[in-house]
N, C-alpha and C positions, 0 to 999 in steps of 0.2 A: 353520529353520522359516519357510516364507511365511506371511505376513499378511496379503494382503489377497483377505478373502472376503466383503467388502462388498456392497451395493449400488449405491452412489453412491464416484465418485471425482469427487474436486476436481483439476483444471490448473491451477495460481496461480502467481505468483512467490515460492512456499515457500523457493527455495535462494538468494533473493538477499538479501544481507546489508544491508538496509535495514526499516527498523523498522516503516515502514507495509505495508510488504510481507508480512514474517511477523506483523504486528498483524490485520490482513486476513483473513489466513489462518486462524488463530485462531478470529477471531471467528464466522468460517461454518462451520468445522468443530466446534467445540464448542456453535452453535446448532441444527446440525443433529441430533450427538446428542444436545443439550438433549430434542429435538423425538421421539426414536425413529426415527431416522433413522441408517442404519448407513451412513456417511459415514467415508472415509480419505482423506487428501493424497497425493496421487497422486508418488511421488517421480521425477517428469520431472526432472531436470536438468541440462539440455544443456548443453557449454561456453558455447556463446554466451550464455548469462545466468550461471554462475560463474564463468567467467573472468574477468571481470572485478574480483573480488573474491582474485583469486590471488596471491600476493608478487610476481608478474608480470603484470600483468592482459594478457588474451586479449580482443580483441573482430572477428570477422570483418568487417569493414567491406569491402565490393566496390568495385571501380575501384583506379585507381591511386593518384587524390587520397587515397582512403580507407585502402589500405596505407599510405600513407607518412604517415598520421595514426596509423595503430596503431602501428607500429614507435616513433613519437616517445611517443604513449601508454603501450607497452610500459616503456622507458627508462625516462620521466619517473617513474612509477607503481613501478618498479623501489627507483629511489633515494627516492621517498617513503616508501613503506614501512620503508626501508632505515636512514633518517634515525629511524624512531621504530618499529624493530621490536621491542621490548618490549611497547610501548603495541598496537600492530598486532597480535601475537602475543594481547595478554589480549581486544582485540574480539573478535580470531575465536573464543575458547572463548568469548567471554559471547554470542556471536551459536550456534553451535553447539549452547551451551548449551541455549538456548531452545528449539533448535528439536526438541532430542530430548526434552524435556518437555514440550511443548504440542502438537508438529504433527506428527512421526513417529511411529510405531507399531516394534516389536524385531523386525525380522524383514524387513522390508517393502524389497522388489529396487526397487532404482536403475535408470532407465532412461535414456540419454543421448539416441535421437534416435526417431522420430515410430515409428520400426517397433518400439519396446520395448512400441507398449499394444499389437499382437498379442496377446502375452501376459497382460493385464491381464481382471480378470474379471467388471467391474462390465456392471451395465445402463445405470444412469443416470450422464452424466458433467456436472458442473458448469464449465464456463470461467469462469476471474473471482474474486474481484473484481479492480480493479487494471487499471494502463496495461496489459493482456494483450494490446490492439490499435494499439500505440505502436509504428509501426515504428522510430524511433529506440532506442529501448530493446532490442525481440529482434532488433535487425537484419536489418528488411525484416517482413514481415507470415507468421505460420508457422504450418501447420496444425494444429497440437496445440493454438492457444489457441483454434478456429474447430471444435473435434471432428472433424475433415475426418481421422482414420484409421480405420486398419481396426482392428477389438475384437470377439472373438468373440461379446460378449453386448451389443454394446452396441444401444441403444432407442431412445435419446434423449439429445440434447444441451441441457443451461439455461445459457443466456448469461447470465449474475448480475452486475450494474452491471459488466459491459465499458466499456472507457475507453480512450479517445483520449489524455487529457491537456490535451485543448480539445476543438471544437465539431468537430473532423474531421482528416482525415490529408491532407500533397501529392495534388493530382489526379493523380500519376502511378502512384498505388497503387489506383488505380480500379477498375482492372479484375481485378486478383488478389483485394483487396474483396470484390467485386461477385460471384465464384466462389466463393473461401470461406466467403461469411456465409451461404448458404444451407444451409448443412450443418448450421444451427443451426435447431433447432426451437422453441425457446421463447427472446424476445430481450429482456433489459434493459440498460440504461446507467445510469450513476452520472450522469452529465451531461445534463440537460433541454438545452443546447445543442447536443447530439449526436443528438438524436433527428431533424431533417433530414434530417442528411447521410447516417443510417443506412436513412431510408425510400426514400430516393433508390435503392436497391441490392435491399431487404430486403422481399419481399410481404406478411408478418404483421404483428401489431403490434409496434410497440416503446414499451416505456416507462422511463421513471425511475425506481431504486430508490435505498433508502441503501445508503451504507456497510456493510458488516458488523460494523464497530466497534462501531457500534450496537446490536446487535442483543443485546448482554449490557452488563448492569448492572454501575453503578457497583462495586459489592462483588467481582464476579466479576472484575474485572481487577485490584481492592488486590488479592487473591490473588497474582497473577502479578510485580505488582509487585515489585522490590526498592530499598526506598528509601535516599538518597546518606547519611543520616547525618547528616543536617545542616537548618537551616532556615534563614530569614531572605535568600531570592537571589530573581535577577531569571531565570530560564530563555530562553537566547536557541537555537532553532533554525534552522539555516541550511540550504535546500536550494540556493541562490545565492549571492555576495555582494549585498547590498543595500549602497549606502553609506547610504541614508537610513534605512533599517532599524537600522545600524550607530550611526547618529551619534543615532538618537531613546533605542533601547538606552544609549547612555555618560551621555542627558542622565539619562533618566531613574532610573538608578544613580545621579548626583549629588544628583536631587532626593528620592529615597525615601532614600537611604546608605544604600544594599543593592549589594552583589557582583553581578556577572553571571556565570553558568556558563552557556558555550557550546558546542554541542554539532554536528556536520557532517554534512550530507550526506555530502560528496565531500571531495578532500583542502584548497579552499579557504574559508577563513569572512571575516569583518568585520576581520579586520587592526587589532584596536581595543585589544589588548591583557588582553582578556578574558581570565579562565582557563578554560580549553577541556582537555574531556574525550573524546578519542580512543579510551577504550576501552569506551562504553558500548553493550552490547546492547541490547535489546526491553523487558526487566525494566527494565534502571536508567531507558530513556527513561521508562518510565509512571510510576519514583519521580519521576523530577525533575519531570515536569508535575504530581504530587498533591502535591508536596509547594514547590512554587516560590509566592511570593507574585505576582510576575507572571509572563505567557508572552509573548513577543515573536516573532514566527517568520512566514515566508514558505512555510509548508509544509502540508497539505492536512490532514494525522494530528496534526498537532502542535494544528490546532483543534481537530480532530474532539474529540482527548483533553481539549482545554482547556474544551470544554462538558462533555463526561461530568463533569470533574471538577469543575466547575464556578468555573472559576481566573478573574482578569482578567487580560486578554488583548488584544492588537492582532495584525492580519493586515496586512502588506504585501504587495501583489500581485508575484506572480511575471511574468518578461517574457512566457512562454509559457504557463505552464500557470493562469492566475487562473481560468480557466473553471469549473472545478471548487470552488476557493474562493469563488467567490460564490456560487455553485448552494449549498453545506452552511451558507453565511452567511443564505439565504433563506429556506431550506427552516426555519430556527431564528429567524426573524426579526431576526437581527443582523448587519443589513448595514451599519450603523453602526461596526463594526470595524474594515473594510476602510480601509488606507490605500495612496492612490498620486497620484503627480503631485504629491508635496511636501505631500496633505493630512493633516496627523497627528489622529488622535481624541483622544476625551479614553476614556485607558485606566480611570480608575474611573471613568467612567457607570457610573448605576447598571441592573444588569439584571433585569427580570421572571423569575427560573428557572423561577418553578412554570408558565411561560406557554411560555417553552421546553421544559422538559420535554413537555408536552401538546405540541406540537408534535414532538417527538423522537416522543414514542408513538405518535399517528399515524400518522407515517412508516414508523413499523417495522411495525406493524400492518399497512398495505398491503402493505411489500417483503416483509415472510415472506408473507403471503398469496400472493403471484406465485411463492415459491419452491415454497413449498409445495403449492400447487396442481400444481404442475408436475413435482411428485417423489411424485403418489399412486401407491402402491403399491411403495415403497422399503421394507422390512424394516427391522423394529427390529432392536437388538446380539441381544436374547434368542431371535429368531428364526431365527439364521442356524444 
């Protein structure tokens, strides 16, 4: 039986096996039918973004330099895996897991490459959230995250906090840019420092929105959660290694005597001797941040979660991607968080919540507004 006889379909990074990615996803999909809004995750998933999560990871990288970086990629990712395929084997069901309770629908056709939404039946398609304009990540800049195909029904494209991952992309992707953003009718970004580089290209407005993490309460994600079982640790997330990250984490486990559980991005962390939990999905990430006494992390979702939950927390800035961690430190008034260049916070300052919250609200208030505005006339579930 197919499923989807929606009106809105979402393009995200649904199928990549990273926590802010299917959190993301989530959070706009289950906002929208919060909202009566018949809203499906559009199941795009091309090799070039699961491959990379394969027992062998796949990534198309063009040129020569770039084959003979996948091949050694290939390899290297082979025998890591290889090395902790138990642990490997239990992420992918708790990631899988998630994703067929929260983001998939029973029924609903897989499509690998741009000519699969022919088939797709919606009016309205949503791009976003998430680095969806990161050419480093889809390898190279692609038209499915830009609406730029063909779809029988389709109306209208909303570009929902599209994201660079900073302030903008190499000027060599300018001009494929500059052809595919027009195909988008309604344009926001996660990043107020993206908003430049996007009018430079784009004749409409553009604006900043949040996160979609946001946009559901604290109670709605305990739901989802599953917690580690345990209390009294220090939560350290790694989208990098940090040494200084690494070495504030070990002090401040000496000075609290509380344990560190560490948790990766990719296949490297802090080298610090931490114990590190390799096979946690989406669920277990949102236990350990509600239930950790501190959050330590270098990662954009790992705040986002640490204000919803309202945890104490430090941010070390990532080498590329801060842009985006500052913009959600500001937008919350806690730009006091951020540590970089060897400056460390003091992790209990004390925070105003009910002054944040009211600022979270805000927030949301305008980004659904822009969404919403932009999806009148979508059909409720009970309509269709």
């Amino acid at each position: 039986m197919e499923r989807e006889n929606g009106d809105v379909g979402i393009v995200t990074f649904h199928c990549s096996d990273n926590y802010g990615a299917m959190l993301q996803a989530y959070g706009l999909k289950r906002f929208l039918r919060d909202n009566d809004i018949a809203a499906d995750i559009v199941r795009y998933e091309p090799p070039y973004m699961t491959g990379r999560h394969w027992w062998i990871p796949y990534a198309p990288i063009q040129g020569l330099k770039g084959r003979i970086w996948g091949m050694f990629h290939m390899w290297n990712g082979f025998w890591s895996h290889m090395r902790v395929r138990e642990e490997f084997a239990r992420q992918k069901a708790n990631m899988n897991r998630f994703r067929r309770e929260y983001l998939l629908e029973e029924g609903q056709r897989r499509i690998l490459s741009v000519r699969g939404f022919r088939r797709m039946p919606y009016r309205y398609y949503i791009v976003g959230s998430d680095q969806i304009w990161n050419p480093g990540i889809t390898c190279g800049l692609r038209k499915a995250y830009f609406g730029a195909f063909v779809s029988p029904r389709k109306e209208k494209v909303v570009a929902y906090a599209a994201s660079f991952g900073g302030a903008d992309i190499p000027s060599r992707y300018d001009d494929v840019f500059s052809r595919l953003v027009r195909q988008v009718d309604a344009l926001s970004v996660r990043e107020e420092a993206a908003i430049p580089y996007v009018k430079r290209f784009y004749p409409g407005e553009v604006r900043a929105v949040l996160d979609p993490v946001f946009f559901l309460k604290r109670e709605v994600w305990q739901k989802a959660e599953i917690p580690p079982g345990r209390r009294g640790y220090i939560f350290v997330y790694v989208t990098e290694p940090n040494q200084d990250m690494a070495d504030y984490a070990g002090k401040l486990s000496a000075e609290k005597n509380l344990p560190v559980i560490e948790v990766r991005a990719g296949l490297e962390g802090s080298k610090q001797g931490f114990e590190t939990d390799v096979t946690a999905g989406p669920a277990e990430f949102l236990g350990y941040i509600h239930n950790a006494d501190y959050v330590v992390t270098n990662s954009f979702h790992a705040v986002a979660f640490s204000i919803i939950y309202r945890k104490r927390f430090l941010a070390f800035a990532h080498s590329s991607l801060s842009a985006r961690l500052r913009n959600i430190l500001q937008i919350h008034g806690l730009e006091d968080k951020i540590c970089q260049n060897g400056d460390i916070r003091d992790i209990d300052a004390r925070v105003d919540w009910e002054d944040v919250s009211r600022r979270t609200g805000e927030a949301v208030k305008e980004s659904a507004g822009f969404l919403l505005r932009n999806l009148q006339g979508a059909r409720s579930p009970e309509s269709r």
